[in-house]
PyMOL Python script that loads the backbone (N, CA, C, O; Angstrom):
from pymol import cmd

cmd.read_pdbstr("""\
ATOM      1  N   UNK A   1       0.843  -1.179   0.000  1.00  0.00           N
ATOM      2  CA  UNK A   1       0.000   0.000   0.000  1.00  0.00           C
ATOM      3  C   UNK A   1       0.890   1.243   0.000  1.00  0.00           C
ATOM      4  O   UNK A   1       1.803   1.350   0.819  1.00  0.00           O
ATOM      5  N   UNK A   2       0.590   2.331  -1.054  1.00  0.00           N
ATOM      6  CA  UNK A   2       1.233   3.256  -0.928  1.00  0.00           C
ATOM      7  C   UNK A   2       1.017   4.625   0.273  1.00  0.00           C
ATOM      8  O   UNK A   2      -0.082   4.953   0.720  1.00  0.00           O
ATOM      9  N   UNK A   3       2.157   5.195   0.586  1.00  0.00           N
ATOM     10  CA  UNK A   3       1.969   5.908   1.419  1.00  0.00           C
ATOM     11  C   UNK A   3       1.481   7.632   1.195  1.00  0.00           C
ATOM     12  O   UNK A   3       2.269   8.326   0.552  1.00  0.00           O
ATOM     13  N   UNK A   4       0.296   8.239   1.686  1.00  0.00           N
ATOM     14  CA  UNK A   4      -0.385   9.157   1.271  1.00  0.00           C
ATOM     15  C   UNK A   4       0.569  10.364   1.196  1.00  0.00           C
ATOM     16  O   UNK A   4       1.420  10.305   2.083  1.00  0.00           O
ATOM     17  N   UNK A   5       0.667  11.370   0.448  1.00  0.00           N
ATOM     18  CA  UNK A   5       1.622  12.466   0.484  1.00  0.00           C
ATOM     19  C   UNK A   5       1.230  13.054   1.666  1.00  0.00           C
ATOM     20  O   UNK A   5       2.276  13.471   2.162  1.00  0.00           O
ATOM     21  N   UNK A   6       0.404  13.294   2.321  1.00  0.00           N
ATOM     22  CA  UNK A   6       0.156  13.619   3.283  1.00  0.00           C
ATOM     23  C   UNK A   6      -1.032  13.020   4.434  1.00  0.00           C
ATOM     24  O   UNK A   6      -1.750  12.050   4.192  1.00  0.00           O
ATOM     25  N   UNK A   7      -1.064  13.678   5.501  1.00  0.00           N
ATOM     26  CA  UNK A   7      -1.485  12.992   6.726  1.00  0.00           C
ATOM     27  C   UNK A   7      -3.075  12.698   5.928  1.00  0.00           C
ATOM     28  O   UNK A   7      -3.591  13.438   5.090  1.00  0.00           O
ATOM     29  N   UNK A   8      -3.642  11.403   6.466  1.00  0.00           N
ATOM     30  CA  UNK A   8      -4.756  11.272   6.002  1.00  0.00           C
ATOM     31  C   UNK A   8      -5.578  11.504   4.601  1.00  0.00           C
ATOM     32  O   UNK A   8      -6.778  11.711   4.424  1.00  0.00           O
ATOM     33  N   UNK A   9      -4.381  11.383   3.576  1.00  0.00           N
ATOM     34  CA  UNK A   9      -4.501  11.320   2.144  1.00  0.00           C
ATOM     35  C   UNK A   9      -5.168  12.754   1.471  1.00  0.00           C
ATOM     36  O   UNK A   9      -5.583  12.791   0.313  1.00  0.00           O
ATOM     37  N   UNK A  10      -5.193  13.807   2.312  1.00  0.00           N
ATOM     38  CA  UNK A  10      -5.529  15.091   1.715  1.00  0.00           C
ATOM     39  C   UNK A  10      -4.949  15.588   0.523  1.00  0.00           C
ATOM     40  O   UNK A  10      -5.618  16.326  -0.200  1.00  0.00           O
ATOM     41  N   UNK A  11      -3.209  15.120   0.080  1.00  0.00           N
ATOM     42  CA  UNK A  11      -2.747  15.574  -1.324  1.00  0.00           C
ATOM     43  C   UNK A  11      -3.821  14.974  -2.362  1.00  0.00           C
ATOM     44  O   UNK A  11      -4.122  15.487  -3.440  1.00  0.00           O
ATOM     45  N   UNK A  12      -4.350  13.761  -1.808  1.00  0.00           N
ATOM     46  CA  UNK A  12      -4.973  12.948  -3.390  1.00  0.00           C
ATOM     47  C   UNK A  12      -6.425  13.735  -3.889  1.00  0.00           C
ATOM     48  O   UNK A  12      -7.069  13.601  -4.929  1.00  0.00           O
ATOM     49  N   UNK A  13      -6.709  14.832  -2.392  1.00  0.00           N
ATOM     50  CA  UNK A  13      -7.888  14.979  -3.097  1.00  0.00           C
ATOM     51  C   UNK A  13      -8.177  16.424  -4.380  1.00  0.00           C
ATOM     52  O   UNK A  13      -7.492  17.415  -4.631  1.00  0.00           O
ATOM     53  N   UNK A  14      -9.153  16.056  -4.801  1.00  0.00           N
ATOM     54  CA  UNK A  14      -8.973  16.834  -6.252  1.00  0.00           C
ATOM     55  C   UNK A  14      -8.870  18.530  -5.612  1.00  0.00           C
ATOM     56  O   UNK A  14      -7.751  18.887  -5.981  1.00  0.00           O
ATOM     57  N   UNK A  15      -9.377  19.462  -5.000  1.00  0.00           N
ATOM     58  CA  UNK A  15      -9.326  20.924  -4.996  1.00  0.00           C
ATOM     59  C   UNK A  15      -8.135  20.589  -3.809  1.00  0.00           C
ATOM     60  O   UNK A  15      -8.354  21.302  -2.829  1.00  0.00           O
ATOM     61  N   UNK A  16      -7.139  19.856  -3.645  1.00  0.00           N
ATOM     62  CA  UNK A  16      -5.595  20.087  -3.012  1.00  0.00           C
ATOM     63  C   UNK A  16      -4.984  21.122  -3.944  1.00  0.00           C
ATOM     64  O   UNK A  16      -4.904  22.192  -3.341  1.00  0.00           O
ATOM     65  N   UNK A  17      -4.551  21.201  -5.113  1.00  0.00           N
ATOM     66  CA  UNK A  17      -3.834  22.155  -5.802  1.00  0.00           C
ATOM     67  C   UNK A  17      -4.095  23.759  -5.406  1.00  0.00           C
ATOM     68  O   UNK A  17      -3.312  24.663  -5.116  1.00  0.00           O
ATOM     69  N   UNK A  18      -5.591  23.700  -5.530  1.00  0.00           N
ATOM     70  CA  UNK A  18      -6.059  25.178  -5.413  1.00  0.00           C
ATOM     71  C   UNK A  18      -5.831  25.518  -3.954  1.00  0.00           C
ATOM     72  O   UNK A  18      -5.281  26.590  -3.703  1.00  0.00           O
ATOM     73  N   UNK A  19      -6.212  24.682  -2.922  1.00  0.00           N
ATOM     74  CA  UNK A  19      -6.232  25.631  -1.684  1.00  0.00           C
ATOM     75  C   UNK A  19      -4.705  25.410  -1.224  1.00  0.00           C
ATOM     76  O   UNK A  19      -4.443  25.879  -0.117  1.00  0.00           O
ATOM     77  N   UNK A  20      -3.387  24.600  -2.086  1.00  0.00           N
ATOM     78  CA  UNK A  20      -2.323  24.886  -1.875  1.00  0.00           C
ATOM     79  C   UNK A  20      -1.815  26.616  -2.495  1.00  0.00           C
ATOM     80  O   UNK A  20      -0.786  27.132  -2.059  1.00  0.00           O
ATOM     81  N   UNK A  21      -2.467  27.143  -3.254  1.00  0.00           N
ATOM     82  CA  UNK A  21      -2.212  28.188  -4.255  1.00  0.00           C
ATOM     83  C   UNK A  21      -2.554  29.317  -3.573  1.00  0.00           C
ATOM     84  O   UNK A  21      -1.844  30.313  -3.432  1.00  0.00           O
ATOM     85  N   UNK A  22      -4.106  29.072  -2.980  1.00  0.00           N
ATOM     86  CA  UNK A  22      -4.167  30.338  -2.090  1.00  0.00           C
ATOM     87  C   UNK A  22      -3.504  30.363  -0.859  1.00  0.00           C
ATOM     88  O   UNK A  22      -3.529  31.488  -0.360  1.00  0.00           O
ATOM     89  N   UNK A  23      -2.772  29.307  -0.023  1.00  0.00           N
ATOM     90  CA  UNK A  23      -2.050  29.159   1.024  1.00  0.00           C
ATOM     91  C   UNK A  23      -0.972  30.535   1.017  1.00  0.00           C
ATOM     92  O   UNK A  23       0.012  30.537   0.277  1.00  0.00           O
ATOM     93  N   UNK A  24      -1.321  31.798   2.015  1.00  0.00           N
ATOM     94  CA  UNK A  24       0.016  32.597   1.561  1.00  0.00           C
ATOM     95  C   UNK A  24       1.046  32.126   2.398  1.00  0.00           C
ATOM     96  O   UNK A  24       2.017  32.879   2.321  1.00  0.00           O
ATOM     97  N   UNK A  25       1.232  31.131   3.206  1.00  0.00           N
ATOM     98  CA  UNK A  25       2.178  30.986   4.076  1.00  0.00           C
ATOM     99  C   UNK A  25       3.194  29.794   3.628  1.00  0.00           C
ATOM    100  O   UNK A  25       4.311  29.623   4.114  1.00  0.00           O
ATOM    101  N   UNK A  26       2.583  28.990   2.589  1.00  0.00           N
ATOM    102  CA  UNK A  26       3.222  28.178   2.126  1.00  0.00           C
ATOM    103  C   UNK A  26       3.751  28.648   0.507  1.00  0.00           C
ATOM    104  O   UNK A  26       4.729  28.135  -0.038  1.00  0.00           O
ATOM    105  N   UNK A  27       2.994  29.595  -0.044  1.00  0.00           N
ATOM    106  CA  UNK A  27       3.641  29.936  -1.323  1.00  0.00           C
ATOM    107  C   UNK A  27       4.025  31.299  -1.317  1.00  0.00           C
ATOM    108  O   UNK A  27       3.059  31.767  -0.715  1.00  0.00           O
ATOM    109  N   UNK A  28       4.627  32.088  -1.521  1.00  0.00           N
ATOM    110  CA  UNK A  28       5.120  33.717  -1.401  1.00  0.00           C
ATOM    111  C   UNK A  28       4.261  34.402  -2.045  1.00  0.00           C
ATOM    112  O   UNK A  28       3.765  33.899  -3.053  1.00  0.00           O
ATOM    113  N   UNK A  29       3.881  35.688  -1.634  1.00  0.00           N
ATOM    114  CA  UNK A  29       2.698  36.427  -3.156  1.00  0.00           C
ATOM    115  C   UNK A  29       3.845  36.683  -3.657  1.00  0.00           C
ATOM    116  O   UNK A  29       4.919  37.017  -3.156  1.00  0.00           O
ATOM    117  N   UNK A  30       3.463  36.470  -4.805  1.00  0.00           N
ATOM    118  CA  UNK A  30       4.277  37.570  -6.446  1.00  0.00           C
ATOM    119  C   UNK A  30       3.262  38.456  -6.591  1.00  0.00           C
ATOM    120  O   UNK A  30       2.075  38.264  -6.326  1.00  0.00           O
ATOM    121  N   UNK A  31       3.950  39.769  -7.170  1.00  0.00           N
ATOM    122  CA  UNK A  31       3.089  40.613  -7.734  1.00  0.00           C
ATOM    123  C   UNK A  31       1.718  40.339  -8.239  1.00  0.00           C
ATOM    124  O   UNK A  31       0.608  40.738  -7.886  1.00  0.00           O
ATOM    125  N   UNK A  32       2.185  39.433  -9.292  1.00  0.00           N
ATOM    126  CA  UNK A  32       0.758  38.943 -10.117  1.00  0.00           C
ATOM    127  C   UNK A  32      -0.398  38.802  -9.126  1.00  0.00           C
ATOM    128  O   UNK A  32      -1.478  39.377  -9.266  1.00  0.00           O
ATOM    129  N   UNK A  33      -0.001  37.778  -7.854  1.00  0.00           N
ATOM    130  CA  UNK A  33      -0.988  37.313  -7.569  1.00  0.00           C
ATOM    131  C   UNK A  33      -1.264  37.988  -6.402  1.00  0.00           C
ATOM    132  O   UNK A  33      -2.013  37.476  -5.570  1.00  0.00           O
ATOM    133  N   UNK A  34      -0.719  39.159  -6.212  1.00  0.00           N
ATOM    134  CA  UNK A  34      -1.248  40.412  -5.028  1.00  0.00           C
ATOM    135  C   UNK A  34      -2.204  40.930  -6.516  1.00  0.00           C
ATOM    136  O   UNK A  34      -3.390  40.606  -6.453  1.00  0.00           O
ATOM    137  N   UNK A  35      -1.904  41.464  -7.423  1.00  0.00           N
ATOM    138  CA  UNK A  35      -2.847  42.127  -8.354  1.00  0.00           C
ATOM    139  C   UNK A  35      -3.873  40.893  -8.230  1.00  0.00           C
ATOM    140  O   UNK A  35      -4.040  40.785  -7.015  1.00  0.00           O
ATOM    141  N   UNK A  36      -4.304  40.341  -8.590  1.00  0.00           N
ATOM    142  CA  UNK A  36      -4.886  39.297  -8.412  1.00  0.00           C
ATOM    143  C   UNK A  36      -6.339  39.693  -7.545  1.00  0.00           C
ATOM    144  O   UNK A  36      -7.496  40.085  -7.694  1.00  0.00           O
ATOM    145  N   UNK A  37      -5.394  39.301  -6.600  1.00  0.00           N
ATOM    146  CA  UNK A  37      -6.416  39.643  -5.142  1.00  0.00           C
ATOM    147  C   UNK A  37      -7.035  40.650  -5.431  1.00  0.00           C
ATOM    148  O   UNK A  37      -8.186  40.601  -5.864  1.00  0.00           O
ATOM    149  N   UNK A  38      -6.214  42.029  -5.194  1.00  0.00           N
ATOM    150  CA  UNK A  38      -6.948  43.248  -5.497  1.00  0.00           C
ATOM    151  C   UNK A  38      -7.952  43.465  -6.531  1.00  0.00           C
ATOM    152  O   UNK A  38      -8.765  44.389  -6.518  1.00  0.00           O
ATOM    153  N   UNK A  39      -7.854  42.550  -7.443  1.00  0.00           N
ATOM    154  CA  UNK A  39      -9.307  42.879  -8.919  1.00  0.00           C
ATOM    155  C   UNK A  39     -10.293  41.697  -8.020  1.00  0.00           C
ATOM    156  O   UNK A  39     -11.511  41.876  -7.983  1.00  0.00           O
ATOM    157  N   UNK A  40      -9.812  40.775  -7.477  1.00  0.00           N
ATOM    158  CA  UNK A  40     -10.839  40.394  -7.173  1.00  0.00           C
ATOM    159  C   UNK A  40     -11.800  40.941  -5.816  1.00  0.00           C
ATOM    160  O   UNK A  40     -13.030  40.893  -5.825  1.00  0.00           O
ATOM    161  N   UNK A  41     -11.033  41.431  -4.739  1.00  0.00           N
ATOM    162  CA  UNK A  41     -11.854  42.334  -4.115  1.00  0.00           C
ATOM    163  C   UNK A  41     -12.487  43.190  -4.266  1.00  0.00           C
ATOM    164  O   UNK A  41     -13.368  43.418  -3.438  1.00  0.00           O
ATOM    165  N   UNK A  42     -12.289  44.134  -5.525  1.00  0.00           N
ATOM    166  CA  UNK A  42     -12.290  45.430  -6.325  1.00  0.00           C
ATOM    167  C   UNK A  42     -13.857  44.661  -6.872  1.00  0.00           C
ATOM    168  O   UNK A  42     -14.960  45.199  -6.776  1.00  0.00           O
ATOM    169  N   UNK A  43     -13.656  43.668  -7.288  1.00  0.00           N
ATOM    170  CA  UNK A  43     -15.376  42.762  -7.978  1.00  0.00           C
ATOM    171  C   UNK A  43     -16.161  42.400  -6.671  1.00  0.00           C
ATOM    172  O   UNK A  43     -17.344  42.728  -6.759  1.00  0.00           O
ATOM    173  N   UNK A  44     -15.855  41.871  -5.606  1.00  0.00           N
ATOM    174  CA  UNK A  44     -16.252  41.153  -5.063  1.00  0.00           C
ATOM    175  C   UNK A  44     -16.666  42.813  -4.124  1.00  0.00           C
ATOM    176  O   UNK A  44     -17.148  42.346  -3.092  1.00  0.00           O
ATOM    177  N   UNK A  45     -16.704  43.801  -4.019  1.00  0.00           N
ATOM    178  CA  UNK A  45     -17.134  45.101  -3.667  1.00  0.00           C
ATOM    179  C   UNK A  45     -17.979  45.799  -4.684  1.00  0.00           C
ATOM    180  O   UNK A  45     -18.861  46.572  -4.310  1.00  0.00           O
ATOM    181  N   UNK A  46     -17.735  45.544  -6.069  1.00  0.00           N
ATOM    182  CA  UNK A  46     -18.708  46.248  -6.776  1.00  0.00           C
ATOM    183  C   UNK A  46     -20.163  45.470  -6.650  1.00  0.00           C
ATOM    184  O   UNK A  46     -21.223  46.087  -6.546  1.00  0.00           O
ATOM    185  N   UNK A  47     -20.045  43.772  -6.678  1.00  0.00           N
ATOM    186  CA  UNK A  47     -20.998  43.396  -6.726  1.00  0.00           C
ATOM    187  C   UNK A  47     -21.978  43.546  -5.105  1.00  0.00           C
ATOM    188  O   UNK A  47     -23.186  43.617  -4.880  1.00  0.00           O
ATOM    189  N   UNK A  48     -20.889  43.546  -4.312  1.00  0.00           N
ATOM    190  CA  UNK A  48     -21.937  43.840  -2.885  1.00  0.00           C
ATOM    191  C   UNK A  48     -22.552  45.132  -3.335  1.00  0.00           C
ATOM    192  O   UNK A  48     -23.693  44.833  -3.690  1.00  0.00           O
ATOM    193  N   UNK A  49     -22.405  46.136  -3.462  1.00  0.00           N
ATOM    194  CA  UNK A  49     -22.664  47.681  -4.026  1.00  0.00           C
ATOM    195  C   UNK A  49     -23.663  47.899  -4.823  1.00  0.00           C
ATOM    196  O   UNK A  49     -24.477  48.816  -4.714  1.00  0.00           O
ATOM    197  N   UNK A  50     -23.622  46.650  -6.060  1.00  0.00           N
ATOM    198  CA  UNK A  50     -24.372  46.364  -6.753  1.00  0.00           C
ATOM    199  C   UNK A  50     -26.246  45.875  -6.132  1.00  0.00           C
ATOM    200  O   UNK A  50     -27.389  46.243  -6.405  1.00  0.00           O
ATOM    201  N   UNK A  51     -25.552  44.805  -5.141  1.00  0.00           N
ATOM    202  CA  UNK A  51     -26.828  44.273  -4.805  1.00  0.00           C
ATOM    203  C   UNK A  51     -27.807  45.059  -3.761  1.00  0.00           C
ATOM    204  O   UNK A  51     -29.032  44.950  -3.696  1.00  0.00           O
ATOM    205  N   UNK A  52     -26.707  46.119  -2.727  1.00  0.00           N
ATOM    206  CA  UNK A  52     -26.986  47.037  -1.816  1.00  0.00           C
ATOM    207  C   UNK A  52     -28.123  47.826  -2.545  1.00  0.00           C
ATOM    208  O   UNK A  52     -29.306  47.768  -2.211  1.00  0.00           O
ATOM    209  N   UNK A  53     -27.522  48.729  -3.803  1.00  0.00           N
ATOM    210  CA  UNK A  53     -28.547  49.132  -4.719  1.00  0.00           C
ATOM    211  C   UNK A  53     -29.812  48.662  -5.134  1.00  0.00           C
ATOM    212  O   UNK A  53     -30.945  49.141  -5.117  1.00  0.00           O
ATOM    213  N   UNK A  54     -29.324  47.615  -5.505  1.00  0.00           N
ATOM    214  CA  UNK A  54     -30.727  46.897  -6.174  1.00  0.00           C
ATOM    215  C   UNK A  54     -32.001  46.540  -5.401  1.00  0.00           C
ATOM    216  O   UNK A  54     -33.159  46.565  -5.818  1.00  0.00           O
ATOM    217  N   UNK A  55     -31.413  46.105  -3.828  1.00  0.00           N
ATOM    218  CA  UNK A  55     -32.398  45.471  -2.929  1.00  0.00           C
ATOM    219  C   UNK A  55     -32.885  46.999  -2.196  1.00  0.00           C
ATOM    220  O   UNK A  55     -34.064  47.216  -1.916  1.00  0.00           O
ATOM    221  N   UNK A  56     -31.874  47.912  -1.964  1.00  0.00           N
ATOM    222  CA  UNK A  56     -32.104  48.963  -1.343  1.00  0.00           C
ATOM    223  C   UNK A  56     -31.923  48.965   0.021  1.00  0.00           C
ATOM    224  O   UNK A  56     -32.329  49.878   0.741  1.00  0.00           O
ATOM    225  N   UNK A  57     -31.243  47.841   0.476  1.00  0.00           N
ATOM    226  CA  UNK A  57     -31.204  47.292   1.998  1.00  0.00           C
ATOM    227  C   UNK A  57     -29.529  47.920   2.302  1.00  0.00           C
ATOM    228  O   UNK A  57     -28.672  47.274   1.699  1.00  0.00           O
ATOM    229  N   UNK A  58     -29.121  48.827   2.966  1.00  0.00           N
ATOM    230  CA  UNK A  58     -27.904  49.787   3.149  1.00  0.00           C
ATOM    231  C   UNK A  58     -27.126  48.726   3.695  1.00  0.00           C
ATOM    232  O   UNK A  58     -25.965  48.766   3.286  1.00  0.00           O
ATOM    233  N   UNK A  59     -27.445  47.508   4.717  1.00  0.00           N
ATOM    234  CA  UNK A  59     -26.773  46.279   5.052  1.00  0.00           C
ATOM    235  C   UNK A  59     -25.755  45.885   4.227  1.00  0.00           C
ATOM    236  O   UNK A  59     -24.778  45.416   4.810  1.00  0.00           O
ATOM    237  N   UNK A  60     -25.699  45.956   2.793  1.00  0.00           N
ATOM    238  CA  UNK A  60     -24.873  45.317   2.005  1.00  0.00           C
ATOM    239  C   UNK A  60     -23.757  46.759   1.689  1.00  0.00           C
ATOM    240  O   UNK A  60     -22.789  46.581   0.949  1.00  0.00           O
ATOM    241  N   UNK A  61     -23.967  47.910   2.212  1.00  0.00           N
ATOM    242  CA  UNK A  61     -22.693  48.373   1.736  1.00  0.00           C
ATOM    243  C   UNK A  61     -21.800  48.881   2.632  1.00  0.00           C
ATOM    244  O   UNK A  61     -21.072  49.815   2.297  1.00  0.00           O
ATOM    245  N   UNK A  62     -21.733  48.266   4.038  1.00  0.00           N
ATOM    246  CA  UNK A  62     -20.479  47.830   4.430  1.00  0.00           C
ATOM    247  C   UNK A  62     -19.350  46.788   4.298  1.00  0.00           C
ATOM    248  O   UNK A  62     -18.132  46.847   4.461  1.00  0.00           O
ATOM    249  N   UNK A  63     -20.282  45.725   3.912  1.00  0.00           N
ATOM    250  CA  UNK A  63     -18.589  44.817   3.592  1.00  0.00           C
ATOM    251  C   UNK A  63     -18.488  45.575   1.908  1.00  0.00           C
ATOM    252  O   UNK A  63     -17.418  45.419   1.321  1.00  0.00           O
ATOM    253  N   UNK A  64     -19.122  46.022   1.505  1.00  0.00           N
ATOM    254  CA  UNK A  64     -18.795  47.056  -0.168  1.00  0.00           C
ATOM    255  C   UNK A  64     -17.445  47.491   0.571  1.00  0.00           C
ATOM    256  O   UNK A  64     -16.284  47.107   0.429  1.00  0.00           O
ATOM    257  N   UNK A  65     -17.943  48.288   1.281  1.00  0.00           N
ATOM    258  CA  UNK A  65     -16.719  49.273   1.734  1.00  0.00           C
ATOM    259  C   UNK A  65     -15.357  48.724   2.421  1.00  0.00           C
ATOM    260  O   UNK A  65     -14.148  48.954   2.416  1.00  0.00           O
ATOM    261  N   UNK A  66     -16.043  48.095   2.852  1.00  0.00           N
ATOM    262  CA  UNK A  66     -14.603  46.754   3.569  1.00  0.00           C
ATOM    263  C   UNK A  66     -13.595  46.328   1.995  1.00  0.00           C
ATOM    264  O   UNK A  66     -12.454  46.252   1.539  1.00  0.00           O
ATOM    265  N   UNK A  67     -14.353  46.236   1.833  1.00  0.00           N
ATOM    266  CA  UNK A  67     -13.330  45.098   0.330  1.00  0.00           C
ATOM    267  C   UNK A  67     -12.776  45.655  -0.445  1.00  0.00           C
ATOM    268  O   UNK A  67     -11.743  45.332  -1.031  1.00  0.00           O
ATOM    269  N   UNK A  68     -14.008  47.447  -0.632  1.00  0.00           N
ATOM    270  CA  UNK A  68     -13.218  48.708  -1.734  1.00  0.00           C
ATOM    271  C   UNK A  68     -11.625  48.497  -0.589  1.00  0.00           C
ATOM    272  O   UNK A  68     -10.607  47.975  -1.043  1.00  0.00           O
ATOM    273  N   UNK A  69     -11.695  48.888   0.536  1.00  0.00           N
ATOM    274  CA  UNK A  69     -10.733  49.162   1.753  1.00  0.00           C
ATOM    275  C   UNK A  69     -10.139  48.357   1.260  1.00  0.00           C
ATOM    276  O   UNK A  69      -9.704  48.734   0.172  1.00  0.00           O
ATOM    277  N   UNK A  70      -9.685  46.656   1.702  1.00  0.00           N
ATOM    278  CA  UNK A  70      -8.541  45.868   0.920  1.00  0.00           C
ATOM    279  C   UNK A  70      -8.564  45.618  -0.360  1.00  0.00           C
ATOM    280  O   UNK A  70      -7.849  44.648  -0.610  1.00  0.00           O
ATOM    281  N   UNK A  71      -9.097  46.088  -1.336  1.00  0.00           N
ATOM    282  CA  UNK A  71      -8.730  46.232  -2.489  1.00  0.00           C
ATOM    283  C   UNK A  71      -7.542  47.459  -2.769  1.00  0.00           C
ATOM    284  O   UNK A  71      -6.391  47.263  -3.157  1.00  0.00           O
ATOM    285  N   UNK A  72      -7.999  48.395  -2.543  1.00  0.00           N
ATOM    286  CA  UNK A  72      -6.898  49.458  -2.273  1.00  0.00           C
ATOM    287  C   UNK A  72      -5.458  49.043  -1.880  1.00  0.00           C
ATOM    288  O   UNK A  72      -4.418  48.955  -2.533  1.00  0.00           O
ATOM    289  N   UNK A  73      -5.732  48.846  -0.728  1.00  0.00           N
ATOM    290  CA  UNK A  73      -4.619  47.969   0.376  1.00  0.00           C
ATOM    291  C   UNK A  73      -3.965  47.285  -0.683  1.00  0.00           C
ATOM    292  O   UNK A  73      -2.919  47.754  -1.130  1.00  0.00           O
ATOM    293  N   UNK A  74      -4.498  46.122  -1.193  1.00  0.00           N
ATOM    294  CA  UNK A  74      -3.752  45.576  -1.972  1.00  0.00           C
ATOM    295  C   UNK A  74      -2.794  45.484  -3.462  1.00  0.00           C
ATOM    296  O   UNK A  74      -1.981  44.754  -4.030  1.00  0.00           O
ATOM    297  N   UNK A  75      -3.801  47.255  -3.684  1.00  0.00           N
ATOM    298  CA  UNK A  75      -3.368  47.133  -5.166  1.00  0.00           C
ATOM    299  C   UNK A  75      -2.164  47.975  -4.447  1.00  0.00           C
ATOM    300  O   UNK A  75      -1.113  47.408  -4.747  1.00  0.00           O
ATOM    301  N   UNK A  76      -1.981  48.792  -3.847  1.00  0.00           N
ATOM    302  CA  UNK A  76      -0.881  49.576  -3.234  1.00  0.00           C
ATOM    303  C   UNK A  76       0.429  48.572  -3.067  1.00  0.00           C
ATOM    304  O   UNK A  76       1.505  48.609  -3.665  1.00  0.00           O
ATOM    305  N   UNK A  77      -0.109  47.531  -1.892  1.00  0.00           N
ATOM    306  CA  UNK A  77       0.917  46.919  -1.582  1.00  0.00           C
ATOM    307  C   UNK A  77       1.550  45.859  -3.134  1.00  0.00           C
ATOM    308  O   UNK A  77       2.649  45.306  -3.091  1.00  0.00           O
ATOM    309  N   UNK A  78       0.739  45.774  -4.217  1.00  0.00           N
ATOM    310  CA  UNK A  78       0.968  45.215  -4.883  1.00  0.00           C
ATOM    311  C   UNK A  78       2.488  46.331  -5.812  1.00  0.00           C
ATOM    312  O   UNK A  78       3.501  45.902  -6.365  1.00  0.00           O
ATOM    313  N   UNK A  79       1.969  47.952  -5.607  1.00  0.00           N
ATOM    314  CA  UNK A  79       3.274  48.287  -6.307  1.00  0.00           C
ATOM    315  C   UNK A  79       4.054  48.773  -5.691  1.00  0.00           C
ATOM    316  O   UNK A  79       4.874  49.593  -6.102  1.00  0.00           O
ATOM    317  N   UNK A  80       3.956  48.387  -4.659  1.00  0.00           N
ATOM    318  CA  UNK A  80       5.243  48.560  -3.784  1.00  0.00           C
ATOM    319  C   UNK A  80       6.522  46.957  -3.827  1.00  0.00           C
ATOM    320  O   UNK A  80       7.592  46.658  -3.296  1.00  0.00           O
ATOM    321  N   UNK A  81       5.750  46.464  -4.593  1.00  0.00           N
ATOM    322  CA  UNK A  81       6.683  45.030  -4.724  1.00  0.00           C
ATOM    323  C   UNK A  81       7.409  44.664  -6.081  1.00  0.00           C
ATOM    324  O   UNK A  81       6.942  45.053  -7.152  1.00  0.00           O
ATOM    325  N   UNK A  82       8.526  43.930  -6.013  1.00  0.00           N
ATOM    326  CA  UNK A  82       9.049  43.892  -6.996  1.00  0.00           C
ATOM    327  C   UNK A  82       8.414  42.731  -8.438  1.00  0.00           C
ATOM    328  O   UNK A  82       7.703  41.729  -8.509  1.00  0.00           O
ATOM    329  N   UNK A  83       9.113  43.532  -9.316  1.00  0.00           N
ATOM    330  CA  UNK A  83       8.162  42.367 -10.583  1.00  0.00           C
ATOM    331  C   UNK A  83       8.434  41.629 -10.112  1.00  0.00           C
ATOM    332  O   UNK A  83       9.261  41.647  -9.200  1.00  0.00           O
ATOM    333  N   UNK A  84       7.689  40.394 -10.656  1.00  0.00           N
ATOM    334  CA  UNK A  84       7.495  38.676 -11.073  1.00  0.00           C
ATOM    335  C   UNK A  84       9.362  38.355 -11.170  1.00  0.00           C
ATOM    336  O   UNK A  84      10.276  39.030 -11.644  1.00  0.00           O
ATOM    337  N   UNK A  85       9.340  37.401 -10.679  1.00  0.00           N
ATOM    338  CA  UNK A  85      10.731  36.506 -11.462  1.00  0.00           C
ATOM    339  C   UNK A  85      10.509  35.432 -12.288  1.00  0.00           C
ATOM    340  O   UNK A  85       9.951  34.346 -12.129  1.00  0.00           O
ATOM    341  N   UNK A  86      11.099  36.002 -13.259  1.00  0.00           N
ATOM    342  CA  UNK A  86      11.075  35.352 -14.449  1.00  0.00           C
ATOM    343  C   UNK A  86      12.010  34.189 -15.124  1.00  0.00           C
ATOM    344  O   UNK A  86      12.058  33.589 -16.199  1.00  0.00           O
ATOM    345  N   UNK A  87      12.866  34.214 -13.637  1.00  0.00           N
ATOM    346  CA  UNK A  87      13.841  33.198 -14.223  1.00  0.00           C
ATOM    347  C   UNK A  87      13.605  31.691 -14.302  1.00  0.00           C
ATOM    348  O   UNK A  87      14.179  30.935 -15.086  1.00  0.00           O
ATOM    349  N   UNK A  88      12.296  31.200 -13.003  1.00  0.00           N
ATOM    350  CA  UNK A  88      12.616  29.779 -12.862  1.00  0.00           C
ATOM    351  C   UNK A  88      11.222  29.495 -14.243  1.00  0.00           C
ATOM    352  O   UNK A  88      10.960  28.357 -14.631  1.00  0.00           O
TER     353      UNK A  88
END
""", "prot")
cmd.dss("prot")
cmd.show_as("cartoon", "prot")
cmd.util.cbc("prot")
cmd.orient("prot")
């Protein structure tokens, strides 16, 4: 019997890749994937904003404002970092 890459066979299962990818403690951000983040908070705030509007219920545009907040955050900290390496 082969032995699992990890404790209790969690490498074998299929969404292992992805939540290794968002892991920031096990993979470094690169630029890219600080920009990344930031468009996706930057969406993930328009659409709260979006729905705040639509329903008319003001409830939804604080986490709007939370996420505009680390979206910012992030696109900042994103150019404060050096390009991508391109070597490996």
């Amino acid at each position: 019997m082969a032995t699992p890459a990890t404790p209790g066979g969690v490498g074998d299962s299929p969404g292992w890749g992805l939540l290794h990818r968002l892991n920031p403690i096990k993979t470094p951000p690169t630029r890219t994937r600080v920009r990344i983040a930031a468009a996706a908070f930057a969406a993930g705030a328009v659409v709260l904003a979006v729905v705040g509007w639509a329903t008319g219920q003001r409830s939804w545009f604080n986490p709007a404002v939370s996420l505009g907040i680390l979206a910012l955050v992030w696109g900042l900290f994103s150019l404060t970092m050096r390009g991508d390496d391109r070597s490996s």
